[in-house]
N, CA and C atoms as an extended XYZ file, in Angstrom:
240
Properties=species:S:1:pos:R:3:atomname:S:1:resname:S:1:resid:I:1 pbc="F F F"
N       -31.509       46.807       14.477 N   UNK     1
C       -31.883       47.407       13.229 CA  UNK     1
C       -33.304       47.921       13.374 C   UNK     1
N       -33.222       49.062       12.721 N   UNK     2
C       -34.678       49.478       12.744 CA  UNK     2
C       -34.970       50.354       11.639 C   UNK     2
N       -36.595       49.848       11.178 N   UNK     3
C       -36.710       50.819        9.968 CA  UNK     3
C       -36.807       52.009       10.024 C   UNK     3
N       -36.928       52.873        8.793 N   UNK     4
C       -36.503       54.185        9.395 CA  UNK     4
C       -36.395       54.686        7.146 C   UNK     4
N       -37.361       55.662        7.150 N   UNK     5
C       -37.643       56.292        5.945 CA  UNK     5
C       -36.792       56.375        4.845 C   UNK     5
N       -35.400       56.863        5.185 N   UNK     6
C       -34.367       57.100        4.582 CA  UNK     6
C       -34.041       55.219        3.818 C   UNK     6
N       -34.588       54.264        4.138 N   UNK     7
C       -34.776       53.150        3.376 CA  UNK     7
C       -35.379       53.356        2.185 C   UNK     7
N       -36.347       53.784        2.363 N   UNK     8
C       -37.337       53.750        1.137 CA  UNK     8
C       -36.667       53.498       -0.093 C   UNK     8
N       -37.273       53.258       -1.434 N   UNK     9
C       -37.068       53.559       -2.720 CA  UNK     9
C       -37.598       53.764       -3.560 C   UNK     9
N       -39.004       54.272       -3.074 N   UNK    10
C       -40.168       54.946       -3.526 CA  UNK    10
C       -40.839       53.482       -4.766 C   UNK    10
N       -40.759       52.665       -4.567 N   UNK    11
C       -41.518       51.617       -5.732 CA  UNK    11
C       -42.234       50.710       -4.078 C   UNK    11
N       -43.125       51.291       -4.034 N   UNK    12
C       -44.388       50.953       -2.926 CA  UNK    12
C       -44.455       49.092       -2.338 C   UNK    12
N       -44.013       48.418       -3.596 N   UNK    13
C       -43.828       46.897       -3.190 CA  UNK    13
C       -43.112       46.424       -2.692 C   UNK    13
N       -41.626       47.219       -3.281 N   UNK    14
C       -40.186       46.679       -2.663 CA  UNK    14
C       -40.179       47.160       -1.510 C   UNK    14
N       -39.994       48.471       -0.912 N   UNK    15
C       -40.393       49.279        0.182 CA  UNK    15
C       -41.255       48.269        1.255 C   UNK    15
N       -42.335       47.873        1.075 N   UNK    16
C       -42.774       46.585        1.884 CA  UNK    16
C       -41.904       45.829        2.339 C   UNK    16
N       -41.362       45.092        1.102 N   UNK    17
C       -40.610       43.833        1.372 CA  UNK    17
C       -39.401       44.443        2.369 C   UNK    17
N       -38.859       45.392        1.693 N   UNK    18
C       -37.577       45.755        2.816 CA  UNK    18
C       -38.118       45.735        4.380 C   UNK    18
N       -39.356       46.792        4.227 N   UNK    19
C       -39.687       47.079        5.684 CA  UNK    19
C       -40.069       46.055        6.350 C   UNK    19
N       -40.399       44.623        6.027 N   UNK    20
C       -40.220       43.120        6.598 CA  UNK    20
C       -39.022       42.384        6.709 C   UNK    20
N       -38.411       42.832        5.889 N   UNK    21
C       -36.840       42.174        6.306 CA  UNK    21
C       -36.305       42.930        7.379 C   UNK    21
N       -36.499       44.448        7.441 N   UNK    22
C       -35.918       45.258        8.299 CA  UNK    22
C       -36.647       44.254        9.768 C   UNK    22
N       -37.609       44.265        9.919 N   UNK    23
C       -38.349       43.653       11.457 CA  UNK    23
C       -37.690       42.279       11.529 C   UNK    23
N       -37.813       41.583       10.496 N   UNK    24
C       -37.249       39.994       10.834 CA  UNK    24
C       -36.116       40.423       11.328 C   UNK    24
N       -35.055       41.092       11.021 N   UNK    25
C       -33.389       40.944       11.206 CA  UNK    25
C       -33.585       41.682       12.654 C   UNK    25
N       -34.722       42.857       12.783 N   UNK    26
C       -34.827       43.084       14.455 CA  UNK    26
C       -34.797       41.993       15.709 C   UNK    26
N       -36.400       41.262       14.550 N   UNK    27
C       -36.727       40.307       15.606 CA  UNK    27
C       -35.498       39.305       16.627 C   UNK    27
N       -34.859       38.962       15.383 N   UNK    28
C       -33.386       38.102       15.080 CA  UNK    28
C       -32.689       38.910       16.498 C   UNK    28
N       -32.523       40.044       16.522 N   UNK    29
C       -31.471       40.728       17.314 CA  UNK    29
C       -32.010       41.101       18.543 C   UNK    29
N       -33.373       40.806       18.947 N   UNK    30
C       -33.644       40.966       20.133 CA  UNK    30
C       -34.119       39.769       20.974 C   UNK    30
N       -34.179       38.839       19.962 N   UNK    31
C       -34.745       37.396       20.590 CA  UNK    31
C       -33.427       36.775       21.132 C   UNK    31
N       -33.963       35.419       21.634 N   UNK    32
C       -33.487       34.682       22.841 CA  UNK    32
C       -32.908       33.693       21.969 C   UNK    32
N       -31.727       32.741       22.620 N   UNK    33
C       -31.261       31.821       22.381 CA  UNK    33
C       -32.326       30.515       21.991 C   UNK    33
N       -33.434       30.332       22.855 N   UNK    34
C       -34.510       29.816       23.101 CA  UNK    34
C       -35.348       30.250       21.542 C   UNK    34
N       -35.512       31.507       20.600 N   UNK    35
C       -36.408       31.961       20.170 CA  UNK    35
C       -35.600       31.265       18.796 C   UNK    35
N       -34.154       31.852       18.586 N   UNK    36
C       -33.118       31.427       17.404 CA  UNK    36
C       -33.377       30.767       16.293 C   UNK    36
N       -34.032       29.627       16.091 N   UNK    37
C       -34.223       28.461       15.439 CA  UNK    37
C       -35.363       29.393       14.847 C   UNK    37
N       -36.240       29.239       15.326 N   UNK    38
C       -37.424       29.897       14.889 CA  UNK    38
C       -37.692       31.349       14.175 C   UNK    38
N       -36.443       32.445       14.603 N   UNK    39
C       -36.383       33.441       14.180 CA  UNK    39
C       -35.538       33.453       12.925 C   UNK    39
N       -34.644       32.600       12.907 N   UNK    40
C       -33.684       32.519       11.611 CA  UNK    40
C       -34.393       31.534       10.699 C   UNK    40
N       -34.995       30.684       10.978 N   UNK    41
C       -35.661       30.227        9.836 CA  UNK    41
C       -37.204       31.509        9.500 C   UNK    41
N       -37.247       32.280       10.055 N   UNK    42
C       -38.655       33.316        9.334 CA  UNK    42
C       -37.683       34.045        8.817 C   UNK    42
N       -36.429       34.463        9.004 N   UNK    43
C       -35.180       35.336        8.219 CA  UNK    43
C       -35.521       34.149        6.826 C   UNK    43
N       -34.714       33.111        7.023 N   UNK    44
C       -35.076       32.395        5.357 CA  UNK    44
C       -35.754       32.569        5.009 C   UNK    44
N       -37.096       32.286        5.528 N   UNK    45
C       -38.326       31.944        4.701 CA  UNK    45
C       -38.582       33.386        3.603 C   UNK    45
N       -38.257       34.612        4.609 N   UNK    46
C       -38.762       35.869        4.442 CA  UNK    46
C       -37.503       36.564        2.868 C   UNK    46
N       -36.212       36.088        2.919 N   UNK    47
C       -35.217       36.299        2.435 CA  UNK    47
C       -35.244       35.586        0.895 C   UNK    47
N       -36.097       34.120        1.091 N   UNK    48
C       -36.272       33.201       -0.060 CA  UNK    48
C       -37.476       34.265       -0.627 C   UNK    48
N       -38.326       33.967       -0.233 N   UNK    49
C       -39.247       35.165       -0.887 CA  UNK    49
C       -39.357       36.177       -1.679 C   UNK    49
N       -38.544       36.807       -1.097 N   UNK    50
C       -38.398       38.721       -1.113 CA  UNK    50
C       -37.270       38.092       -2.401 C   UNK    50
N       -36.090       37.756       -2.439 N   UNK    51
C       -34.923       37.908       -3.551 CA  UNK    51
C       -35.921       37.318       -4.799 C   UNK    51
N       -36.770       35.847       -4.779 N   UNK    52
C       -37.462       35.425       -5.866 CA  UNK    52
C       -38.231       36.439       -6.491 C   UNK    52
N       -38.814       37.325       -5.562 N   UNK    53
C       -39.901       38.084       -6.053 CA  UNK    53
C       -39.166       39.400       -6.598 C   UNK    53
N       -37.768       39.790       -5.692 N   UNK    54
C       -37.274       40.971       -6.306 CA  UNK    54
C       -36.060       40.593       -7.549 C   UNK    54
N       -35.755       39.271       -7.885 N   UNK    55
C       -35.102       38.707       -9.325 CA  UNK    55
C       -36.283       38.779      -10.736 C   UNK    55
N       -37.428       38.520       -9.875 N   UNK    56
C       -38.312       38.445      -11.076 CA  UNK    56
C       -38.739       40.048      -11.641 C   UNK    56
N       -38.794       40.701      -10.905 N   UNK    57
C       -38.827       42.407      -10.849 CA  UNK    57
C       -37.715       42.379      -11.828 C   UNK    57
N       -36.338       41.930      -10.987 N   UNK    58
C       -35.258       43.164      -12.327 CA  UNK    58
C       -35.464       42.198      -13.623 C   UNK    58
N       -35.320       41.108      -13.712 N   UNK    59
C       -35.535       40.745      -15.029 CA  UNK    59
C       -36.548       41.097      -15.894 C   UNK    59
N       -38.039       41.359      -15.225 N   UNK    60
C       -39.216       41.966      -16.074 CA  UNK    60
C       -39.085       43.096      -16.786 C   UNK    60
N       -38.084       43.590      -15.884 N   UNK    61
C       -37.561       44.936      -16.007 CA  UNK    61
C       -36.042       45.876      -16.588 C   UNK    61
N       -35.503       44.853      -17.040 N   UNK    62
C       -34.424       44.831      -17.677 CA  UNK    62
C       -33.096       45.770      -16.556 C   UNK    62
N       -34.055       45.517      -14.887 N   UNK    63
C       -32.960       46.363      -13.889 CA  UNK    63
C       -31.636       45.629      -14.358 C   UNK    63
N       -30.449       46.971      -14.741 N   UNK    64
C       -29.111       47.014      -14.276 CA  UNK    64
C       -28.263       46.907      -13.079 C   UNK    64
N       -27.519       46.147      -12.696 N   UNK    65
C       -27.170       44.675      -13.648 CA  UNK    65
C       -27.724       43.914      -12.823 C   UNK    65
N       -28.779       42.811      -13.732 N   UNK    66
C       -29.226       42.140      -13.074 CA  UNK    66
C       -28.147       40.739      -12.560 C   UNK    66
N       -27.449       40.290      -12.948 N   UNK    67
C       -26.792       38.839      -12.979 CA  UNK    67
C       -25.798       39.575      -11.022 C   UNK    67
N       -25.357       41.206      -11.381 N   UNK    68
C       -24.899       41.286       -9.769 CA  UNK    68
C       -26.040       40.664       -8.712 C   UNK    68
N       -26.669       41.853       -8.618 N   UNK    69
C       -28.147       41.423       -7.564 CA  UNK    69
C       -28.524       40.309       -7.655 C   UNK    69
N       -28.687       39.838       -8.218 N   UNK    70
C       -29.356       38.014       -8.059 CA  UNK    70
C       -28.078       37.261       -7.799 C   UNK    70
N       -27.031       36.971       -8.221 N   UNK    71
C       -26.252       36.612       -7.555 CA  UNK    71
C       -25.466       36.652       -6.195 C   UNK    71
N       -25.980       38.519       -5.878 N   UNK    72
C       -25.406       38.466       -4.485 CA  UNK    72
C       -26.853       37.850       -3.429 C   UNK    72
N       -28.286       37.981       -4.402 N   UNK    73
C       -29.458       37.450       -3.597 CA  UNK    73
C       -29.133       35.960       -3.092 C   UNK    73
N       -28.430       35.259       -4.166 N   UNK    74
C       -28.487       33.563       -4.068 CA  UNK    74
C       -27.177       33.476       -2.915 C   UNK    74
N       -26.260       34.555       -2.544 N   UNK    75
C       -25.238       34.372       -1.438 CA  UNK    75
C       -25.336       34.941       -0.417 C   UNK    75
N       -26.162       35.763       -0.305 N   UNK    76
C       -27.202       35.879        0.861 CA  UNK    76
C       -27.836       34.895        1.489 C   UNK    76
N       -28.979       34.309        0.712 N   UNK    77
C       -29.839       32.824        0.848 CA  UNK    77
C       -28.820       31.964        1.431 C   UNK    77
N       -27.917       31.448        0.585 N   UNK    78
C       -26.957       30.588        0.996 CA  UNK    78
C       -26.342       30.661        2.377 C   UNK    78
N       -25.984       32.110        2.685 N   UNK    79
C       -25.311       32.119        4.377 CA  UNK    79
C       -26.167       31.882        4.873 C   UNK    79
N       -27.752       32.227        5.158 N   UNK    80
C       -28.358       31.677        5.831 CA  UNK    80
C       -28.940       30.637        6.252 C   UNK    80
């Protein structure tokens, strides 16, 4: 995976956050058996983060529909 513009969504914060998830899920795909543990837990850490911070966004914000997105955020979290 690699980032790449056509991500964007022009709101300058989220755009961040993606473009860090985009590198973690790289990191994830180019690292070592040896690296694994360590790379999938910075996927959580980075994944717990980003959904808390982007649930609190749509709710501030009355984003449509919020109860989808946060729910598919918390089954995301969960597979990992």
């Amino acid at each position: 995976m690699q980032w790449q513009d056509s991500l964007l969504l022009g709101y300058t914060p989220m755009d961040a956050v993606h473009e860090e998830f985009v590198h973690c899920v790289a990191a994830l795909q180019r690292g070592t058996d040896a690296d694994f543990a360590d790379l999938i837990a910075e996927l959580e850490r980075h994944a717990v983060e980003h959904f808390e911070q982007a649930d609190r966004w749509m709710e501030s914000t009355a984003f449509p529909p919020p109860d989808c997105h946060i729910n598919g955020h918390a089954a995301l979290v969960k597979s990992v």
